[in-house]
N, C-alpha and C positions, 0 to 999 in steps of 0.2 A: 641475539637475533635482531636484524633491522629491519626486515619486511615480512609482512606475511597477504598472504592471495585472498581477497576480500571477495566471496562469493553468494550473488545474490540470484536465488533459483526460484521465479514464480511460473505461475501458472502457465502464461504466456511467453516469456523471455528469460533469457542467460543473460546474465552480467558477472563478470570478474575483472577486477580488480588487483594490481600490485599497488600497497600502502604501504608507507615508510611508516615505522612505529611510532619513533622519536615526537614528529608532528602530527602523526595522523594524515599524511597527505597521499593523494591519491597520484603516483607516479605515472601510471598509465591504464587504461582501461577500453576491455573490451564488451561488445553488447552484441546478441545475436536473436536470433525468434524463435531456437531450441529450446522452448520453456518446459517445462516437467510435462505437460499434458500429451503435446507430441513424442517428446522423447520415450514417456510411458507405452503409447499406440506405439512406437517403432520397437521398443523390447518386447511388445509380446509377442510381436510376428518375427523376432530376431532368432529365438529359439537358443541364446547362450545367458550365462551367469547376469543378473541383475545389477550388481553391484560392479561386475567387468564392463559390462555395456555401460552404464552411465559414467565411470572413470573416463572411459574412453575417448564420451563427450567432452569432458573437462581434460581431458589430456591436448586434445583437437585445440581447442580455444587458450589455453596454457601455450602452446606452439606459437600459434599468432599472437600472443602478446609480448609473446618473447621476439618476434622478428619486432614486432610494432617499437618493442618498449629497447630493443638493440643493445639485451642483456642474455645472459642463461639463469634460466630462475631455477635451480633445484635447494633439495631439504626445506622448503620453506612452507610452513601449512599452509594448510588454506581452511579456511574457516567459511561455513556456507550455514546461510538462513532462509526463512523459508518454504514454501512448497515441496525440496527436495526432502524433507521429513515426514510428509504423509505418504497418503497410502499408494500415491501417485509415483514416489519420489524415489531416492534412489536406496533407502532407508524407512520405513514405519519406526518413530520414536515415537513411545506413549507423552502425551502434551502432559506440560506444568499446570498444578494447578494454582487457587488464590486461597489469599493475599499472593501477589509477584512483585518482589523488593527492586528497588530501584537500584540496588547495587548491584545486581546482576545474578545474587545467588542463588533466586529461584528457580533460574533457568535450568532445562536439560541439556546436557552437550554428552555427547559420546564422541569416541574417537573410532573411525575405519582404516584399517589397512586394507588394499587390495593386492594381490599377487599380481608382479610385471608392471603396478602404479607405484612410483615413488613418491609420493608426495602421501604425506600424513593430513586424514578428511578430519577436520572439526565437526560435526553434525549439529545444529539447534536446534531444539523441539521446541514446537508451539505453545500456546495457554489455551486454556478449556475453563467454562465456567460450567454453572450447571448443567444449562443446556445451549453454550455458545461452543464456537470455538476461534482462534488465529492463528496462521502463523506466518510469522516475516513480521507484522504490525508491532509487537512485543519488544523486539530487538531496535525496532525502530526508534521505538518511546523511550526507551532505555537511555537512546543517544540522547533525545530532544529533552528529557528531564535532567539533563545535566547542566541545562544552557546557562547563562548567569542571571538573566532575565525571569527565569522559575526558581532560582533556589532558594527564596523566602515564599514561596508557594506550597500550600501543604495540600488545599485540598481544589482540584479541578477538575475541568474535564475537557478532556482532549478529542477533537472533532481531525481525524484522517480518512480526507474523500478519497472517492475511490470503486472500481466497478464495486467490489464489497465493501463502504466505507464504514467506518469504524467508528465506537463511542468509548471511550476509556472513562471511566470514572476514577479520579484519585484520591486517599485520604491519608494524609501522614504518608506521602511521596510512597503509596503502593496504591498499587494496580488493583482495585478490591470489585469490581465489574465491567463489563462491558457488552455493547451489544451490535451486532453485524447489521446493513442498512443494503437492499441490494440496487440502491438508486442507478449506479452507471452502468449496472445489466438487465432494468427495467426500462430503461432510455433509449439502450440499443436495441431489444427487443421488441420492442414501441416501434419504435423510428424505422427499423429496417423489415421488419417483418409480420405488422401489423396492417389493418386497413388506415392509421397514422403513416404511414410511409410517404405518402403519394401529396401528402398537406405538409411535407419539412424538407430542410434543405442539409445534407450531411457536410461535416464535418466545417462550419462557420464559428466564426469569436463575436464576441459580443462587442460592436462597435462603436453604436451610435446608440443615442438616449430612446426612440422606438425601441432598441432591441430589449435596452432595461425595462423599460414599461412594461414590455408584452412578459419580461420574466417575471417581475416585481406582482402583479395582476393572478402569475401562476402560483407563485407563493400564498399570494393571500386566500384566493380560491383554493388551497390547499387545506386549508387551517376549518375544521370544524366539519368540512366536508369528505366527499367520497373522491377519492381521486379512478375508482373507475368510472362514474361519471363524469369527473371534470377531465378525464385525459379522451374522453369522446370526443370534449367542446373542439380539442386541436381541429377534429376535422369538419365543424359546424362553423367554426372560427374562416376559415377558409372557404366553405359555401357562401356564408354572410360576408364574405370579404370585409370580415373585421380584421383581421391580422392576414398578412403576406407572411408566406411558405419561411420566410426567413425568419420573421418575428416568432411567428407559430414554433417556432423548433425553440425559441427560450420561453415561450409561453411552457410547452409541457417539462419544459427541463424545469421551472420554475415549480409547477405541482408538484415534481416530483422529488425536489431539493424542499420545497416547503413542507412537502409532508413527512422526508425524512426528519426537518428541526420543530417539528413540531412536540416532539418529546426532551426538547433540552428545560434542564430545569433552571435554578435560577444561580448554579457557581459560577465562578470565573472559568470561562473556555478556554481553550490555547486551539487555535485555527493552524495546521498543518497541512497546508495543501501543496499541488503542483501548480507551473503557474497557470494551467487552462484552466483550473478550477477554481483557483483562487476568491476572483475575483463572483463568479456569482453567489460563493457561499459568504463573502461579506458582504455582500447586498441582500443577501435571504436574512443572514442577521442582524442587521442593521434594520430589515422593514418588520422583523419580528420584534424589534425592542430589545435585542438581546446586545447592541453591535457596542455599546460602554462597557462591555465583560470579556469584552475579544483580546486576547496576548495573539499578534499573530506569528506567525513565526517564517522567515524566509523561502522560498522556493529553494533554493541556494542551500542552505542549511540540510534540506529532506534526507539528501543522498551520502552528507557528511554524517546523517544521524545513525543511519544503519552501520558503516564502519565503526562510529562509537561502540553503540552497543553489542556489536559481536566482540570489540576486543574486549569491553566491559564484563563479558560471558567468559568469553578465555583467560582471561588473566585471574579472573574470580575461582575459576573450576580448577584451573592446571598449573598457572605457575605459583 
């Protein structure tokens, strides 16, 4: 076997993926905004088989990669992490629980067949702790614990931002806790549908040295305090024409990034971010004292992690 369809199902978006095994390289790859949550709304009003309907999806997108990628891709699995495993998805797999080893063999993986799909479905299940849960983050970690960079690392903790960004705890390279943060869908929610709206400016990068300040200022304000009254100041910030609409949008993103690191303790972190976020979670950590414990880890790297760790999950469970 030299390829297999590297399928990545969240909440919001489809991404698949053809990877050559050999190198782990991604030959071609498709990305659409059929995420589970739509897909789910359009099978209940669809009135046909659950597991036919979402095939379907991925038969659709399997099509276009095959004109894009100017091959035929059959018998080749496809391995999918992710969203499409809860209850949303195109499958309910009960989640793994912990410790979750780092060689993959915690994980759950089931195989589907569907009638009239030819393609054999790998399925992932998530992690659950007591009372957390993930899924798709797991698979992720899986890759990024492999890097060369962590593997005299036994105990850390891994910071992956994100609308639900994540806290992995490591000890002896397992996955022994973690906790969900819902900072980038308190931001959105803030920013687009609050009486904050009208004091920010959507969708800006952080520029210029104002823009740090008015963040760095949020963080700090964050730390000891109530962040439902400091996410009020955003729109007091703007009466007082202390901060412009612009600054003001890193000012509450900064409360809200400070108040998520306010519970980091005192291991070494590993920083896994994309690159929009990157950058203000090292300067959250760096004004919190924390930024001499940072491993950070590439942008570049994120999307290579998740093909690790699925095949890390399949080669572990099946062959």
């Amino acid at each position: 076997m030299k390829n297999v369809l590297s399928c990545d199902w969240g909440t919001s978006n489809f991404r698949i993926r053809l990877i050559g095994i050999e190198n782990e390289e991604i030959i071609d790859e498709i990305s659409t905004a059929e995420g589970i949550s739509s897909t789910y709304n359009n099978w209940i009003n669809s009135g046909t088989d659950r597991e036919e309907f979402y095939s379907r999806i991925i038969q659709n997108n399997i099509i276009e990669l095959q004109r894009k990628a100017g091959t035929v891709l059959e018998n080749i699995p496809i391995l999918i992490s992710g969203m499409a495993s809860s209850s949303l998805g195109i499958r309910e797999l009960d989640y793994a629980g912990l410790p979750f080893s780092s060689d993959g063999s915690s994980a759950g993986l089931t195989r589907i067949t569907v009638d009239g799909f030819k393609y054999e479905i790998f399925l992932i299940s998530g992690v659950r702790s007591e009372n957390d849960v993930m899924r798709g983050e797991e698979t992720q970690w899986l890759g990024l614990i492999q890097g060369e960079q962590l593997k005299n690392e036994s105990e850390l903790l891994f910071i992956l931002p994100g609308t639900h960004a994540k806290h992995l705890e490591i000890k002896s390279r397992q996955l022994v806790n973690f906790r969900t943060y819902m900072t980038g869908e308190f931001f959105n929610l803030l920013s687009t549908s609050s009486v904050l709206k009208n004091s920010v400016v959507q969708g800006e990068s952080m520029n210029t040295k104002s823009d740090e300040a008015a963040f760095i200022e949020g963080v700090k304000a964050a730390q000891g305090s109530s962040i439902l009254h400091e996410s009020f100041l955003v729109r007091t910030n703007e009466l007082f024409q202390k901060f412009s609409r612009q600054q003001n949008t890193f000012y509450l993103s900064g409360v809200l990034i400070g108040s998520e690191l306010q519970d980091v303790a005192g291991s070494k972190i590993v920083l896994a971010a994309a690159a929009s976020l990157l950058k203000p979670y090292q300067l959250a950590l760096e004004c919190l004292g924390a930024g001499n414990r940072v491993i950070t880890i590439s942008p570049g790297s994120l999307d290579k992690a998740v093909i690790q760790g699925q095949l890390i999950i399949f080669n572990q469970n099946i062959q």
